[in-house]
N, C-alpha and C positions, 0 to 999 in steps of 0.2 A: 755803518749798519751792523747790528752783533748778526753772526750765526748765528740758524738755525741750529736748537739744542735738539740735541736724541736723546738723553740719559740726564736727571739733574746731575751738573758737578762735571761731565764731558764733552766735549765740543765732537758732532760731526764733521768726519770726513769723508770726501768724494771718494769711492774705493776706485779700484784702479779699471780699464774699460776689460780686460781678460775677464774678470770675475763678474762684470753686470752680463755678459755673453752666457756664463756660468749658469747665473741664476735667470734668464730667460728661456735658456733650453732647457735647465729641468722645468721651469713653471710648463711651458708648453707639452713635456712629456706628459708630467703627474694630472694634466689637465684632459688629456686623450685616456689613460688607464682610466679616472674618475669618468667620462663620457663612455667609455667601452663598458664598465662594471654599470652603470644606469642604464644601456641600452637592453645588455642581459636579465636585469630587472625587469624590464618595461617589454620585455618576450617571455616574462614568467619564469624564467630560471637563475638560480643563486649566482652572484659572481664567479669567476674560473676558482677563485681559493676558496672558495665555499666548495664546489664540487670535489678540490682534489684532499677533504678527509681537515680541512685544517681548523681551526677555532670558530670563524665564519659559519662555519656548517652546520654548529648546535646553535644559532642565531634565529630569532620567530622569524617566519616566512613573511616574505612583503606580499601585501594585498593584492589581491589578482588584478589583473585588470580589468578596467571598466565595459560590462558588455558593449557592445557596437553592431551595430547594423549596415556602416560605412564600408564599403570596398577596401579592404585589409593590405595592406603592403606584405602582410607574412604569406610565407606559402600554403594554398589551401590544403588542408592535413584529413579533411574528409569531402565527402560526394556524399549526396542525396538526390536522390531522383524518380520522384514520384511518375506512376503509371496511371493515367487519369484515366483509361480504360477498361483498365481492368479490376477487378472485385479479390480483396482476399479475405473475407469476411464480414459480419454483421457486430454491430456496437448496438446493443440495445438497450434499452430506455430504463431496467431494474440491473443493469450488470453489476452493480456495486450491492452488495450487503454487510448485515455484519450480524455476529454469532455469537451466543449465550448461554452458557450454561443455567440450566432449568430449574435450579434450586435459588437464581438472583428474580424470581417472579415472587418470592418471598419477602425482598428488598424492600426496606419506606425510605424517600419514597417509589426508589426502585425505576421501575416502566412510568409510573405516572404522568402525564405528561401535562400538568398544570405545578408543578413544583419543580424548580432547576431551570438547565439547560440542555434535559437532550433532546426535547422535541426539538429545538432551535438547531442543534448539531446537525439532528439529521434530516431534519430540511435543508440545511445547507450543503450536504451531498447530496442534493436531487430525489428521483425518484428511485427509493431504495427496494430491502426483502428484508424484514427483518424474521430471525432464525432463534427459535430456542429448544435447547435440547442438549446436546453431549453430554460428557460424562454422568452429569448429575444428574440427569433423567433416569437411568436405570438403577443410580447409587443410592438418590436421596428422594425424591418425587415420588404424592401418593395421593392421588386424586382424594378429596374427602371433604366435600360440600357438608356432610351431612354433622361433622365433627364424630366421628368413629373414634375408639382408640385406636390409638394412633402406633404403629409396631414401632419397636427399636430402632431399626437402619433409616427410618424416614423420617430425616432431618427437615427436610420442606414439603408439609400437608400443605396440598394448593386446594383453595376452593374456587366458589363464585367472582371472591372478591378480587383475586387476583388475575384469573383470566378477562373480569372488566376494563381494568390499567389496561392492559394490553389491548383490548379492542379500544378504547376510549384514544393513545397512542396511534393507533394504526390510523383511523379515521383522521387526525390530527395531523398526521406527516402524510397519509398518503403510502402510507408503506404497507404491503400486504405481509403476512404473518406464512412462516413454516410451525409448527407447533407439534412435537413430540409427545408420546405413548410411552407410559414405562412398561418395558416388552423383556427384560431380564426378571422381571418378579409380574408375571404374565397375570392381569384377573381381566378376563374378558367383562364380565357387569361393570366394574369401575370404566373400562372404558370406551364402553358403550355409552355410558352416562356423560363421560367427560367429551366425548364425542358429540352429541349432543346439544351440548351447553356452548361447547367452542364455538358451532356452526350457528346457533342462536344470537349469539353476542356477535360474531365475526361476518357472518355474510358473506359476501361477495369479496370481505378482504383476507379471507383464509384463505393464502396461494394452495398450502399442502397440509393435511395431517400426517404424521411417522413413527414407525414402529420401530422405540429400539434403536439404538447410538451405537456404531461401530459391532455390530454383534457377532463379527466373525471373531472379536476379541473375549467371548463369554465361555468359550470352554476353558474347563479350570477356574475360574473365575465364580461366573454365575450357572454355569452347567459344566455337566461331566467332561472330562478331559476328551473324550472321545467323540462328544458332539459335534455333528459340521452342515455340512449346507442344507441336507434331506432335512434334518431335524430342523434348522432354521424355519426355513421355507414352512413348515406345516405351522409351529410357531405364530409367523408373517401371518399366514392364512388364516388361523381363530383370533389374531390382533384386529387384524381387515374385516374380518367379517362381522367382527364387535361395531365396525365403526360406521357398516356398511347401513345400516338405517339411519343413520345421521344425515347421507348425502355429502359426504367429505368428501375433498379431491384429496388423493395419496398421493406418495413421494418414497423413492427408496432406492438403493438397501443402508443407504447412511454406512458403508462399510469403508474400509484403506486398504491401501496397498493393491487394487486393482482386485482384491480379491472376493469371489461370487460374485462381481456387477457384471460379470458374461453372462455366468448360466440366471442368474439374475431378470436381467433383461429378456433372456430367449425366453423363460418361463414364467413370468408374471408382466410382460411388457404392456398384454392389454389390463390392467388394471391400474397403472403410476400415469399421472402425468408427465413425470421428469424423473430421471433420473438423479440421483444426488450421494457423490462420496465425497472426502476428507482428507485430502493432501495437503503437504504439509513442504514445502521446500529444504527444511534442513531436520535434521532426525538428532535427540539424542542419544537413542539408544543404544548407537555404537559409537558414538561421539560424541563428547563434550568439551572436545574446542575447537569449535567453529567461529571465525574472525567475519567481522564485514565485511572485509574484501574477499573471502571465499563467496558470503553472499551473492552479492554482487558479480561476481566473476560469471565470464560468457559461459562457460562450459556448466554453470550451472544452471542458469538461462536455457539452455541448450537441453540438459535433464531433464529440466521441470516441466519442458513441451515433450518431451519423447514418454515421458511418464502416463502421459495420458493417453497415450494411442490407442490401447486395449479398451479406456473406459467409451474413449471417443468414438472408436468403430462401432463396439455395443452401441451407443445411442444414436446412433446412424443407421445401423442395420433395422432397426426400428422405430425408425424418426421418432426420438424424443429429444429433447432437451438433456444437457448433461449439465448440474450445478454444482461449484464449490459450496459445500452450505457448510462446510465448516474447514477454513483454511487460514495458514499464516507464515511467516518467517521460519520459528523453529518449535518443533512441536513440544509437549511437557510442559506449557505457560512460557514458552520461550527462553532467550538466556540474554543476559545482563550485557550491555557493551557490545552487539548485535543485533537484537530487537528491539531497543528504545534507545535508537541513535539517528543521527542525521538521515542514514545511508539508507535506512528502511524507509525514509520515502520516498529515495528513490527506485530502492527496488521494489516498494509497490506500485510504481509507477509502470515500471517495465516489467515485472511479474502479469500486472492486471492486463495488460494492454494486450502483449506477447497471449495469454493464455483465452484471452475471448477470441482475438485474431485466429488462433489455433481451431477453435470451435464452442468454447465452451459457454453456455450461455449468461453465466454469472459469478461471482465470486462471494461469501460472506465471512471476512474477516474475524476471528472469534477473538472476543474483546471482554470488557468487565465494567460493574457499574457503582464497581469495589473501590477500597483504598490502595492508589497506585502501590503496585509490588509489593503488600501483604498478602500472606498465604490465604488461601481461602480452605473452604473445607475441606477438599481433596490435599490439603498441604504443598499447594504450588501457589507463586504468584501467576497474575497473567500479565507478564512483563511484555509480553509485544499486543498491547489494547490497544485500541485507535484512542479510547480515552479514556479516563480514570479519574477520582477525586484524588485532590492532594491532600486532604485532612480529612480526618472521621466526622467534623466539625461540615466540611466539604459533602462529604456523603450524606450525611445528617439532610441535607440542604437539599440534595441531589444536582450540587456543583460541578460539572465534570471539566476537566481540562484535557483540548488536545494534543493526542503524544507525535513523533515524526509518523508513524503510521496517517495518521488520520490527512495532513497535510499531500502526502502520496493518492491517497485516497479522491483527496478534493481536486489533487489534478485533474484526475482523469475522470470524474466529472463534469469539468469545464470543458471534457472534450464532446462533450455532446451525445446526441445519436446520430446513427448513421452507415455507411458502409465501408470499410477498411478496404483502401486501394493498394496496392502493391507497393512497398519502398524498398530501396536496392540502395544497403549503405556500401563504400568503398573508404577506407580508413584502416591505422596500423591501433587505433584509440579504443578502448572499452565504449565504445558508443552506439545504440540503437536510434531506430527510428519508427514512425508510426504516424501514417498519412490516412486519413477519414473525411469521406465525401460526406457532411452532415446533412442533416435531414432538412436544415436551412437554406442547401444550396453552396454553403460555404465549405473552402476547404482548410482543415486543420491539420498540422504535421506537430507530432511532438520527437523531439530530441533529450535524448537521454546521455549525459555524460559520467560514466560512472569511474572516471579518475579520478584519485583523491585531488582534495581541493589546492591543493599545494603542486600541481604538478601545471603543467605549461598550457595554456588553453588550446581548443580545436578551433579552427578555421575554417568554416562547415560552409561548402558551396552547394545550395538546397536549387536544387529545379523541381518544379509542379508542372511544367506545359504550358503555365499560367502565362496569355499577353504582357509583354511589357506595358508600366502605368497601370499592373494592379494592386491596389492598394494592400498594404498587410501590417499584423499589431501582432506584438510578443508579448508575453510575459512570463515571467521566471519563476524555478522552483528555485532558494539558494540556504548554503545554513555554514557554519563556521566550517565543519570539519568531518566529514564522514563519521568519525566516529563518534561526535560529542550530539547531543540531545539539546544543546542551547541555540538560539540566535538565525530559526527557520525561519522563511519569508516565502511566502509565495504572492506573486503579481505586485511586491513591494508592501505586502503586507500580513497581518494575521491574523486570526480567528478573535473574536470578540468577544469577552467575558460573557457574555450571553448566549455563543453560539450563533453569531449571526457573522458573515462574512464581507467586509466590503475590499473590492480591487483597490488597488494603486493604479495612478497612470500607467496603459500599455505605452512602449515603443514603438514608431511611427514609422513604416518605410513603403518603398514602391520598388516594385520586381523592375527590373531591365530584362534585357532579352535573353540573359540567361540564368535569372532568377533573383537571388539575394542570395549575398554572403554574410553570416554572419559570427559573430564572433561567441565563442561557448565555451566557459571557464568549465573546470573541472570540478567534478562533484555538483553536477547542476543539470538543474533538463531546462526545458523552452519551449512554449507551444506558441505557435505562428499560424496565425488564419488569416487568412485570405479571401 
């Protein structure tokens, strides 16, 4: 019989039995290092020479792993523990809005809501507020049904036709209307008239009429350097009292920085239905460079609720209503690689939730109905919009596409109404939490993890009180990378060229006796009801 050949042209030989010993204790070493570096993988972290700085380490990151609802063999790295007795607030049924500058009532086809997709958008956030007004109401807007000439600075003469969109809109989603007064270039007849006409067309879907955007910002500007609240105030008063045959409900003082919504309130409280200022989470005006992960970051979580104490005790002290009607990531139209990224939906996930919880009755995101990240007439884009057209072709059309904002948004829609029960997180993790008794009966908790997506998942062991064998379905916020703007999903899915929204299957689990563990990648939230 020939030998078995190894090589053409050489004959195998048996090597000697030292050297097969050899080569069976290195295979069984290099076989334990390959299982130890896949185990480190499969717990979310780089091999040992990946961490200690070596070639490995500029390597893409392996894919997280696969959410789970299964009982974890890793150690639980946070607690959740809902207080099914207790109350920390109200979740109510318009909490979500979104905000406009008053010169886009101009837009074709703009509000319209038989062209495009925003009726569809914003029916798929539920039952919203929509808000127009800012800047450009005092800058560009000039009531003029009648077609007057039209003075230099008023870029957008609004008449009949345009405040029609807007009720025609409103009726159609269900979304009741904030609608601003140009009160820096004050004519009481114009806006008595346009007062008037709003209340005619609008009905019962006019939340508020308002004087005037930020106006503690008009001295030097649009009044004398030395003007301040005394002169406001009388202002507000020949505004109000234009509009006051109308039968409008009012809203105000539309001002920032906490500033006059004190004396605000103590002196005009019985005339406003709500109160309404304009915070803004990150400022540039002494900064402009602010990261994601500042976003994001607890301690500014932490800010953004202490920020409001002043405006929130005012409307407490005379039970009103206190609303963002014009709010967002970073104010100035936002900044680039911070507001239209992954992370902003999740920080509006936990901005929104966090600041209703706090007190406050609603939030409206100010947005654009523009071409994504072209300047508009004030010279900014409004780079953090829930949505925007991606072509002039797009806008033409009234195409809108949604940005991570708006996805952040639609969470905390799905969470319902209802009343915010107490949650007590315990973890070393950038992770909140936010439990709501719905108005169903059912209870909802969302998780918020805001570690980059590259970083090791949490092991989140959630109690609600809830009997063992009740039943409970998740589904997910998830997107590539905090900081990239591509490849968001929520519930396994996305937003529909049309604005219309459908789920992916939730995940299926049943509490034991002391709840559900489950498994929460970084960069990601989870809402679980039960």
């Amino acid at each position: 019989m020939a030998e078995p050949s190894f090589t053409p042209g050489r004959h195998f030989r048996m090597p000697p039995l030292w050297l097969i010993g050899v080569v069976v204790l290195s295979t069984i070493l290099c076989t334990g290092a390959f299982a130890a570096a896949w185990a480190e993988r499969d717990r979310g972290r780089p091999p040992a020479a990946a961490q200690s700085g070596s070639p490995a380490a500029s390597a893409s990151p392996s894919p997280s792993p696969t959410p789970s609802l299964t009982p974890s063999r890793a150690p639980v790295s946070a607690t959740v523990t809902v207080d099914r007795n207790g109350v920390a607030g109200v979740l109510p049924a318009n909490a979500l809005g979104l905000s406009y500058e008053a010169d886009q009532l101009v837009l074709s086809p703009g509000f319209a809501p038989d062209q495009g997709n925003l009726k569809n958008l914003m029916r798929t956030l539920g039952v919203g507020n929509l808000k127009i007004g800012a800047n450009a109401l005092d800058s560009y807007t000039f009531w003029n049904p009648a077609g007057d000439a039209v003075p230099g600075w008023a870029k957008a003469p609004i008449g009949h036709a345009e405040i029609d969109r807007v009720a025609l809109l409103s009726a159609a989603t269900g979304w009741p209307v904030e609608l601003g007064a140009n009160l820096a270039r004050l004519d009481v007849a114009r806006i008595a008239d346009e007062a008037q006409y709003v209340k005619a067309r609008l009905g019962s879907n006019l939340l508020a009429m308002e004087c005037g955007n930020e106006p503690n910002g008009y001295p030097g500007y649009s009044r004398p350097a030395d003007w301040g609240y005394a002169q406001y105030l009388a202002d507000w008063d020949a505004c109000t009292n234009a509009m006051a045959g109308a039968g409008v409900p009012i809203a105000g003082p539309n001002t920032y920085n906490n500033v006059w919504i004190g004396d605000f309130a103590r002196d005009r409280h019985s005339r406003v239905v709500f109160l309404t200022d304009q915070p803004y989470s990150l400022s540039q005006h002494n900064n402009t460079g602010h990261t994601i992960t500042g976003l994001l970051a607890p301690e500014n979580l932490r800010n953004d609720v202490t920020a409001m104490a002043p405006a929130l005790a005012a409307a407490r002290q005379y039970g009103l209503p206190l609303r963002h009607d014009e709010t967002n990531s970073v104010n100035l139209g936002g900044l680039a690689g911070v507001s239209d990224v992954y992370g902003t939906s999740l920080w509006a996930v936990d901005y929104t939730l966090s600041q209703l919880q706090a007190g406050v009755s609603g939030l409206n995101f100010h947005s654009t109905l523009g071409v994504c990240d072209r300047k508009e007439q004030d010279g900014r884009p409004r780079i953090y919009t829930a949505m925007c057209a991606l072509t002039d072709a797009d806008r033409q059309a009234g195409r809108l596409a949604p940005r991570p904002l708006y996805y952040g948004m639609l969470m905390v829609a799905l969470m319902g109404t209802g009343t915010f029960l107490p949650a007590t997180v315990s973890t070393q993790h950038n992770l909140t939490a936010y439990a709501v008794k719905g108005s169903d009966g059912k209870t909802r908790v969302t998780l918020v993890n805001k570690e980059p997506t590259t970083a090791a998942p949490a092991t989140v062991a959630l109690n609600t009180g809830q009997p063992a064998g009740t039943k409970a379905s998740v589904i997910r916020l998830a997107g590539s990378a905090l900081d990239s703007p591509e490849d968001i999903t929520l519930a396994g899915a996305t937003v529909k060229p049309d604005g219309t929204f459908t789920q992916g299957p939730a995940e299926l689990a049943t509490t034991t006796g002391a709840g559900l563990t489950l498994t929460l990648p970084g960069g990601s939230a989870a809402l679980i009801t039960l």
